[in-house]
N, C-alpha and C positions, 0 to 999 in steps of 0.2 A: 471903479472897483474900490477904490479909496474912502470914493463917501459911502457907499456899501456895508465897508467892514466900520466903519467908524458909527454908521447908523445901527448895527449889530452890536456893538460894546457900549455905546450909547444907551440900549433894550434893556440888555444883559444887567448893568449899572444901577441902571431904574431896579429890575427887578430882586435885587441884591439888596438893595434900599429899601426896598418894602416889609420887607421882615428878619433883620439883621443879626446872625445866631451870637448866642452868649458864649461864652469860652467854658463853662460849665454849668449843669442841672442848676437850677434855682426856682427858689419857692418863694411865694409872698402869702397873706393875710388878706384875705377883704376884709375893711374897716372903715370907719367915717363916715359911714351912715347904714342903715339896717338894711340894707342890698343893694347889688351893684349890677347894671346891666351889661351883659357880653352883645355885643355887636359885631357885624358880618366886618365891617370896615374901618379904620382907625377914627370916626368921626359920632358926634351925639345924633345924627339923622339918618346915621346908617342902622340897614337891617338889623333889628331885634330876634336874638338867637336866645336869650335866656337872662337871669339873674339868679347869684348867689348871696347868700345872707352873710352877714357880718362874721368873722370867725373861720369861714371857710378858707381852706389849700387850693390855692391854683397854682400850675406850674408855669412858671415864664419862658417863652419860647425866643421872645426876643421884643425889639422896640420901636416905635414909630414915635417920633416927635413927643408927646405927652400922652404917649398911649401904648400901653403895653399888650403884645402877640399872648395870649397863654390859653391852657388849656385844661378847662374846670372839671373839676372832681367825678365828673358823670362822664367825660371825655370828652365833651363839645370845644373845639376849638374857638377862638374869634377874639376880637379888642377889647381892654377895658380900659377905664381913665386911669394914668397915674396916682391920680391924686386917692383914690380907693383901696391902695394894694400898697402893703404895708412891705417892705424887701429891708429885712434886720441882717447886715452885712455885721459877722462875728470878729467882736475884738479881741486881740490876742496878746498875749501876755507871758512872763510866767507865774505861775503860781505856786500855791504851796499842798502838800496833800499829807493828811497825818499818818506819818510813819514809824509807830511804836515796834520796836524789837520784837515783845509780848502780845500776840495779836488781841489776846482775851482781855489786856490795859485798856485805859483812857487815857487822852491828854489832856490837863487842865486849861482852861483858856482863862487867862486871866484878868483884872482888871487896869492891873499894872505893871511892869516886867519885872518884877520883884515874884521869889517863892513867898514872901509873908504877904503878896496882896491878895485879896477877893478872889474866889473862883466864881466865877460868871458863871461859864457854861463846864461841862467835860463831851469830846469827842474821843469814837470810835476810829481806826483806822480806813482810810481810802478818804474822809469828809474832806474834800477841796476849801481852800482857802484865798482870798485876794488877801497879795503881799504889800500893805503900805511903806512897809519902812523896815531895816533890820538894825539893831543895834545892840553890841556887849552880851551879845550872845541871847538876843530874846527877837522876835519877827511880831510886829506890828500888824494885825490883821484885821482882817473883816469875815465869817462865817454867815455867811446867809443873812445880811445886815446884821450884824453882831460884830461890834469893834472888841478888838480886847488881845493879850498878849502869848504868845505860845513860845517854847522853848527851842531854839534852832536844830539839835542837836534829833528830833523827833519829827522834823518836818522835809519832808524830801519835794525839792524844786525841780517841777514840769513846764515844758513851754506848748500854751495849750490857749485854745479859745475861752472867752471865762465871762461869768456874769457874775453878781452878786445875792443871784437868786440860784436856790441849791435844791432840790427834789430828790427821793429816794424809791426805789427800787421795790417794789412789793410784786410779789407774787406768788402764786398758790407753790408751798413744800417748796422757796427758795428755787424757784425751777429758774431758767435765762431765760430773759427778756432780750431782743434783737435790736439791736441800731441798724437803722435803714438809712439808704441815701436819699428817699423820698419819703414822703405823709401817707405812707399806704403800702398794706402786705402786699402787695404788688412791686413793690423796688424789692431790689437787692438787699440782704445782710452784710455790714460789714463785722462784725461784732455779735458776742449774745455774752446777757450779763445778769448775774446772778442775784436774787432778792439780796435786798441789802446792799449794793451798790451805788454809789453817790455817783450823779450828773449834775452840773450847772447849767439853769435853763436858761436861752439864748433866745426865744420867741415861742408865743403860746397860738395854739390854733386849734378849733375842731375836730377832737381825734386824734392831733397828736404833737408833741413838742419838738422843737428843736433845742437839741442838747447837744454838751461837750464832755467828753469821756475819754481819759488814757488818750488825751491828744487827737481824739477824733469829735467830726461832726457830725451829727447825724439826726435822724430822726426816732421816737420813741410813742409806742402806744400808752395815751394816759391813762387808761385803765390799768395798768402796774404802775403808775407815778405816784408818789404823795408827796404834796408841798413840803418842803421841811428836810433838814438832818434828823431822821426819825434813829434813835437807837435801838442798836441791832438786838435777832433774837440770840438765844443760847444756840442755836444749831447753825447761827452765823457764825456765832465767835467761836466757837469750837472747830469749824471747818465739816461737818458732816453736808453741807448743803451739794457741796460737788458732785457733779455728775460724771459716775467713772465709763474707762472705754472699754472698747470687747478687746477681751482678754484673749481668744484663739492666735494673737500673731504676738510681735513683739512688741513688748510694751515695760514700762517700768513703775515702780513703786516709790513715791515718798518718803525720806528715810531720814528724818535728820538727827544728830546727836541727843537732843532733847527733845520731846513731845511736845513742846509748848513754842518751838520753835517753829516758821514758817522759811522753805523754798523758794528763792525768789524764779519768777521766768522772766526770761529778758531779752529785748528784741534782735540783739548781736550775744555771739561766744565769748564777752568780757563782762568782768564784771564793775564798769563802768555806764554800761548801757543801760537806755532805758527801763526799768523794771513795769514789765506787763501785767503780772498778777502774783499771788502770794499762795503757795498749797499749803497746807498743813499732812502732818504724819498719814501714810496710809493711802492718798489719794495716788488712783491710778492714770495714766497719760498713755498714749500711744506712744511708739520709737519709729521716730522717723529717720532720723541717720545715726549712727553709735559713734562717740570719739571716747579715748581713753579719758577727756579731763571732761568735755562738754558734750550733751546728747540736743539734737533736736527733736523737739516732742508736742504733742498735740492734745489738748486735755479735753472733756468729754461736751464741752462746746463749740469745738472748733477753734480755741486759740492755739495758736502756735508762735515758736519761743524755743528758747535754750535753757537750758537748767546744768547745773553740773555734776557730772557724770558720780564722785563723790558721797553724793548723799541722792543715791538712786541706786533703788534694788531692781535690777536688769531680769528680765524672764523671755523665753525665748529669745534670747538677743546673741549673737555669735561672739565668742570670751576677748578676740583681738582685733578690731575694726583696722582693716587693710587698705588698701588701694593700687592701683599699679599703675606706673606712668604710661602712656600712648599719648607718643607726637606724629602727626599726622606724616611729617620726615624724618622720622626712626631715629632724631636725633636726643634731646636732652632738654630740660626742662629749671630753669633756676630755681634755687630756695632763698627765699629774702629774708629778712632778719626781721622784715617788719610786713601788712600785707599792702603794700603800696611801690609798683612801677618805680617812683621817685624817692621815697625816701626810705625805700627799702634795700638795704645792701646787697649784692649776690654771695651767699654764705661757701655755694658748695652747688655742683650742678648735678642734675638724677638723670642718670642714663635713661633709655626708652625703654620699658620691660621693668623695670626695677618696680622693688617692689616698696611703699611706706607706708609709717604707720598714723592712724589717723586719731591726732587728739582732741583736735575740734572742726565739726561740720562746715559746710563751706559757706560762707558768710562774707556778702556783699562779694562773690567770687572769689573767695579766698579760703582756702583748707591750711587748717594749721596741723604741721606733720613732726614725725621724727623719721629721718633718716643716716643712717649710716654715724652716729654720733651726733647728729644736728638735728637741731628743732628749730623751725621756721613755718617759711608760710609758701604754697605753694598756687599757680593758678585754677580755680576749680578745673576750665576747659581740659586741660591736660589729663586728668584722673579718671578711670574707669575702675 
């Protein structure tokens, strides 16, 4: 019975071994000679199933010895050599991304961290940057191979995948372009991004790049790519390019103090958190949840984000974002001073029924409330 089961896991081991899955999607290049042939078995005298040309997207499925499992563009599974298929693992860093106040400004980059030196280039806002060095108030950079000096105080640091190669955004009337997780309308979207948006490209391939974007990886069709930090049109830097949502439910309006000013949306209810995008005056978002200080909202590409409540003109939206405790044993619910188990204090505990009020949506399970005098933070699960 013993050598039985032991000859069974012994099978199993082998066959485990034979095509060993990767811990995530991945993609390679065929490269290094002008086709590559796909074989039935990991070896050069195994069956002949096909070949792809230089350029092409295969996905890797997994690995044998010097030979990689994938599956090419037409779908046919089967081996290919390592040594053909190029697998560009993205490095990460952080970087820098230009962030003027005035979205319709430039930044100068200069030639040396001095205001009396050379202006080299000027960039738009969003143009990603590698950070070499920061000093006395000026960042040492590089712009799509372009050294030269930018002002700290305009430069907002992301930690993101990065190259030094930078591509823009082109497409018919500023319409969004899709980040995929794979080389083909056929993945997922994670992301849609607007003409005039900067990626840094991470590997090139037939059809489509791989790029890094607001800290995603993804892939992009290069038929909207153009090499280069191209500067934007007029109806970039204006903000007309946005694509608004349907109006029939609730949704809100762009409002800020000044016109020239831009709404940041940002991936948590503080305003320390990542910033995801920037609207200008006028642009409408869907209302996904209302808080008196923070709304979460959805803008007419499918990003979503928080914005604050503030500088949003509400329509259809109900005037006092409520809530009421329910614990599943009718008992009580803490308010913390901060939204963390641990180093959040117990302020004040809410009865079962009670009712609060909601000033920011619940983020990372945590709703920020006022009740009974206190403002704190409360566990989403508990809220209905």
């Amino acid at each position: 019975m013993k050598k039985k089961l032991w000859l069974i896991l012994l099978l199993a081991a082998a066959l485990l071994a034979a095509v060993p899955a990767l811990a995530d999607e991945e993609f390679g290049v065929v490269y290094n000679n002008s086709y590559v042939n796909l074989r039935q078995e990991a070896n050069q005298n195994s069956t002949w199933l096909g070949s792809y040309t230089s350029g092409n997207w295969v996905e890797i499925n997994g690995q044998t010895g010097n030979w990689y499992h994938v599956t090419g563009p037409d779908g046919k599974t089967g081996y290919m050599s390592k040594n053909y298929i190029q697998v560009q693992e993205p490095k990460y860093s952080v970087i820098g991304i230009v962030s003027n106040p005035k979205a319709t400004s430039f930044l100068n980059l200069r030639a040396a961290p001095s205001y009396g030196a050379t202006v080299v280039d000027i960039y738009y806002n969003g143009a990603p940057c590698v950070l070499l060095s920061q000093s006395a108030g000026w960042y040492h950079v590089r712009v799509n191979g372009v050294d030269g000096y930018f002002r700290e105080e305009y430069i907002t640091r992301v930690n993101s995948a990065y190259s030094e190669e930078v591509a823009t955004v082109v497409t018919p009337n500023n319409t969004g372009l899709n980040l995929r997780v794979g080389p083909g309308t056929g993945y997922a979207s994670v992301g849609l991004y607007r003409g005039g948006s900067y990626v840094m490209v991470l590997q090139k391939g037939n059809g489509w790049w791989k790029v890094a974007i607001d800290g995603k990886v993804g892939y992009m069709d290069t038929n909207f790519l153009q090499d280069g930090v191209q500067k934007p049109t007029q109806s970039q830097l204006t903000g007309n390019n946005y694509v608004n949502v349907d109006t029939s439910s609730a949704y809100a309006v762009v409002n800020n103090p000044k016109s020239t000013q831009v709404l940041n949306m940002r991936a948590q209810a503080n305003t320390t958190s990542t910033v995801l995008g920037q609207y200008r005056n006028g642009v409408k978002l869907t209302v996904l949840e209302h808080g008196t200080e923070w709304c979460k909202v959805q803008d007419g590409y499918g990003n979503t984000g928080y914005m604050m409540t503030q500088y949003l003109s509400l329509v259809n939206v109900v005037g006092v974002p409520s809530l009421q405790v329910d614990h599943p044993q009718r008992t009580f619910v803490n308010l913390r001073s901060k939204p963390s188990m641990i180093t959040g204090s117990v302020m004040t505990r809410i009865p079962h029924g009670a009712a609060v009020t909601v000033l920011a949506p619940a983020s990372n399970g945590w709703v920020k409330v006022y009740y009974n005098g206190y403002t704190g933070y409360a566990v989403d699960y508990f809220l209905k």
